[in-house]
Each structure stands twice: as structure tokens, then as C-alpha cells.
C-alpha positions as CSV (number, residue, x, y, z in Angstrom):
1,X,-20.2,-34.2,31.5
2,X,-22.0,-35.8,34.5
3,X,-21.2,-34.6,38.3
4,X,-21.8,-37.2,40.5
5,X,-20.8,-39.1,43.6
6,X,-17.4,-38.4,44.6
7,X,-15.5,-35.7,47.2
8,X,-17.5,-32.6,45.1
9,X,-17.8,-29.5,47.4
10,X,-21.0,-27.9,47.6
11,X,-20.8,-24.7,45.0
12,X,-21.9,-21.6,45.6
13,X,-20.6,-20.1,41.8
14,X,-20.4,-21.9,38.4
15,X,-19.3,-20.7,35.4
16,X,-20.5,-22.4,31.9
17,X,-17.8,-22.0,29.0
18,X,-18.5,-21.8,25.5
19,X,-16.8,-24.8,24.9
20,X,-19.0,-27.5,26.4
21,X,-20.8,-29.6,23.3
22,X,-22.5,-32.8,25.0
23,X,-25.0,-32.9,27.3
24,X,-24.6,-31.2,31.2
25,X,-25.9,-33.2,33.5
26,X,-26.2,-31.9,37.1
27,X,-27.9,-34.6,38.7
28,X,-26.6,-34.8,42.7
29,X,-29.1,-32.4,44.4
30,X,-26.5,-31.8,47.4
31,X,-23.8,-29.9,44.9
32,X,-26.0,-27.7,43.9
33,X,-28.9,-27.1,46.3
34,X,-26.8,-23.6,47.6
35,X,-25.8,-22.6,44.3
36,X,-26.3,-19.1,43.8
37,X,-24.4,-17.5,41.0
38,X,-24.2,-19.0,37.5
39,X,-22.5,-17.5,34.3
40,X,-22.4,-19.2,30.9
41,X,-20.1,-17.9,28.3
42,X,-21.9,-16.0,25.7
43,X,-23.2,-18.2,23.0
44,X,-23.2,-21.3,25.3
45,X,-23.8,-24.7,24.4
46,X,-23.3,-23.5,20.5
47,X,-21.4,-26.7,19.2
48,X,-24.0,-29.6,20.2
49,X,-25.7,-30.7,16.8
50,X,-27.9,-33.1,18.3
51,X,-30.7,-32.5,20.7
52,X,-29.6,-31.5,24.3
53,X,-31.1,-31.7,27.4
54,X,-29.6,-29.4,30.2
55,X,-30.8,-30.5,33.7
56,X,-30.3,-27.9,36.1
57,X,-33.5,-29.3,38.3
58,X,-31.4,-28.5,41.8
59,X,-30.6,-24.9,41.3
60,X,-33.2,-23.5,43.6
61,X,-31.5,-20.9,44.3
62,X,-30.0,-19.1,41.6
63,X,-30.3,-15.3,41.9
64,X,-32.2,-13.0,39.4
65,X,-28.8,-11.8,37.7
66,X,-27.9,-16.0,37.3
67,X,-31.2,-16.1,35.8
68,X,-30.4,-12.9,33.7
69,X,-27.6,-14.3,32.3
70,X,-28.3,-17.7,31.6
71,X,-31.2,-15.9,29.2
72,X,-28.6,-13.4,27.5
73,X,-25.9,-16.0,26.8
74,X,-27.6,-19.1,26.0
75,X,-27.2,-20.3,22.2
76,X,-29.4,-19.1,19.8
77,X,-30.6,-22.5,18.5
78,X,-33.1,-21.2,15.8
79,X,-32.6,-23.7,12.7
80,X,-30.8,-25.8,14.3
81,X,-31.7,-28.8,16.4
82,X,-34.2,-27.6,19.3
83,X,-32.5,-28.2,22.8
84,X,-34.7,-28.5,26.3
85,X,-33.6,-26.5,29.8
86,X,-35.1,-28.3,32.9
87,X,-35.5,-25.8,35.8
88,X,-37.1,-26.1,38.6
89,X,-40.5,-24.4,39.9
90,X,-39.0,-22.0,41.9
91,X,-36.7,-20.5,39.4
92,X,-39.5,-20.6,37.2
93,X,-41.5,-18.8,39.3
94,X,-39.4,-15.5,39.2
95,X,-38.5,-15.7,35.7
96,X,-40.3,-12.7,33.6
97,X,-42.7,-14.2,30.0
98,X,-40.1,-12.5,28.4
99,X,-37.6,-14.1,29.4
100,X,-39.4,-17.6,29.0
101,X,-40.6,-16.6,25.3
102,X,-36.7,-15.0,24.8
103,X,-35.4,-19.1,25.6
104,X,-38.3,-20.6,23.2
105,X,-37.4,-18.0,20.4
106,X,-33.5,-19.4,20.7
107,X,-35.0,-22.8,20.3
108,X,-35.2,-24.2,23.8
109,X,-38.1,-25.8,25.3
110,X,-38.4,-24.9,28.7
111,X,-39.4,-27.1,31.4
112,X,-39.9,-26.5,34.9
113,X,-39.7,-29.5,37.3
């Protein structure tokens, strides 16, 4: 699904259901510049069989337990199509190796933008 344009409010909390198969892109910096607490279903993003991309390049300010999370309950992707996570720097600044290696033993390439 793309959010853009329109009468969106600027979130603050986002949740990620299991259910979601294409591509999530989250492209209009001004939704999601004061986003703070994301949750994903577990085994998120589970259904795609192609390649996805998830651009979350704008959520600066996610806290550690968003971060937490979105490590725990993204898909295991190992032998299946390797997907790609774009954060940006600052996110990837706090995350832990561990939790960077625990994304690229799912099967995610990690990027930090």
C-alpha cells in the first residue's frame, strides 16, 4: 500500500498486521517524522513471494521497544526470497549488531539511509 498526499494525520503509533503481502511504502516524510511506536504482528510480512522492499526512511524516531519489536516479529525469510528494510541513520545508530545480524539471518538486507 502507498501513503501519500491526501488529509493523513501525523501518527504517533502504527501497528503492522500479519496480513499485508505487497510492498509498504511510507514515502511522505511529514506522516511519519513524529512517529514513535510501531508494532508488527508476529511473523509480519510472511505472504510476499517476491522480493520486498520496506521503506521506513522517515521513522527517526521510533523508540528502542519499536525497534525491539520490529526485530522479534519480522518474517523469518530464510529460503525464501531475501526482502530489504530501509532505515534511517539514526535508527540505525541505536540498533544493537545483534539485532542487525538477527534481520540478515531472517533474510533481510538492511539498509540505513
Amino acid at each position: 500500500k502507498t501513503i501519500t498526499g491526501g488529509s493523513y494525520p501525523q501518527f504517533k503509533k502504527l501497528h503492522i498486521g500479519n496480513g499485508l503481502a505487497t510492498p509498504t511504502y511510507f514515502t511522505s516524510a511529514k506522516y511519519f517524522l513524529n512517529l514513535t511506536d510501531l508494532t508488527l504482528s508476529p511473523n509480519a510480512f510472511s505472504k510476499n513471494t517476491s522480493a520486498v522492499t520496506l521503506y521506513f526512511d522517515y521513522m527517526v524516531n521510533l523508540t528502542n521497544e519499536s525497534i525491539a519489536n520490529l526485530v522479534t516479529n519480522l518474517a523469518d525469510r530464510t529460503g525464501k526470497t531475501t526482502n530489504t528494510i530501509r532505515l534511517p541513520i539514526a535508527i540505525g545508530n541505536r540498533m544493537t549488531e545483534e539485532q542487525i545480524t538477527t534481520l540478515q539471518n531472517k533474510n533481510w538486507t538492511v539498509t540505513f539511509v
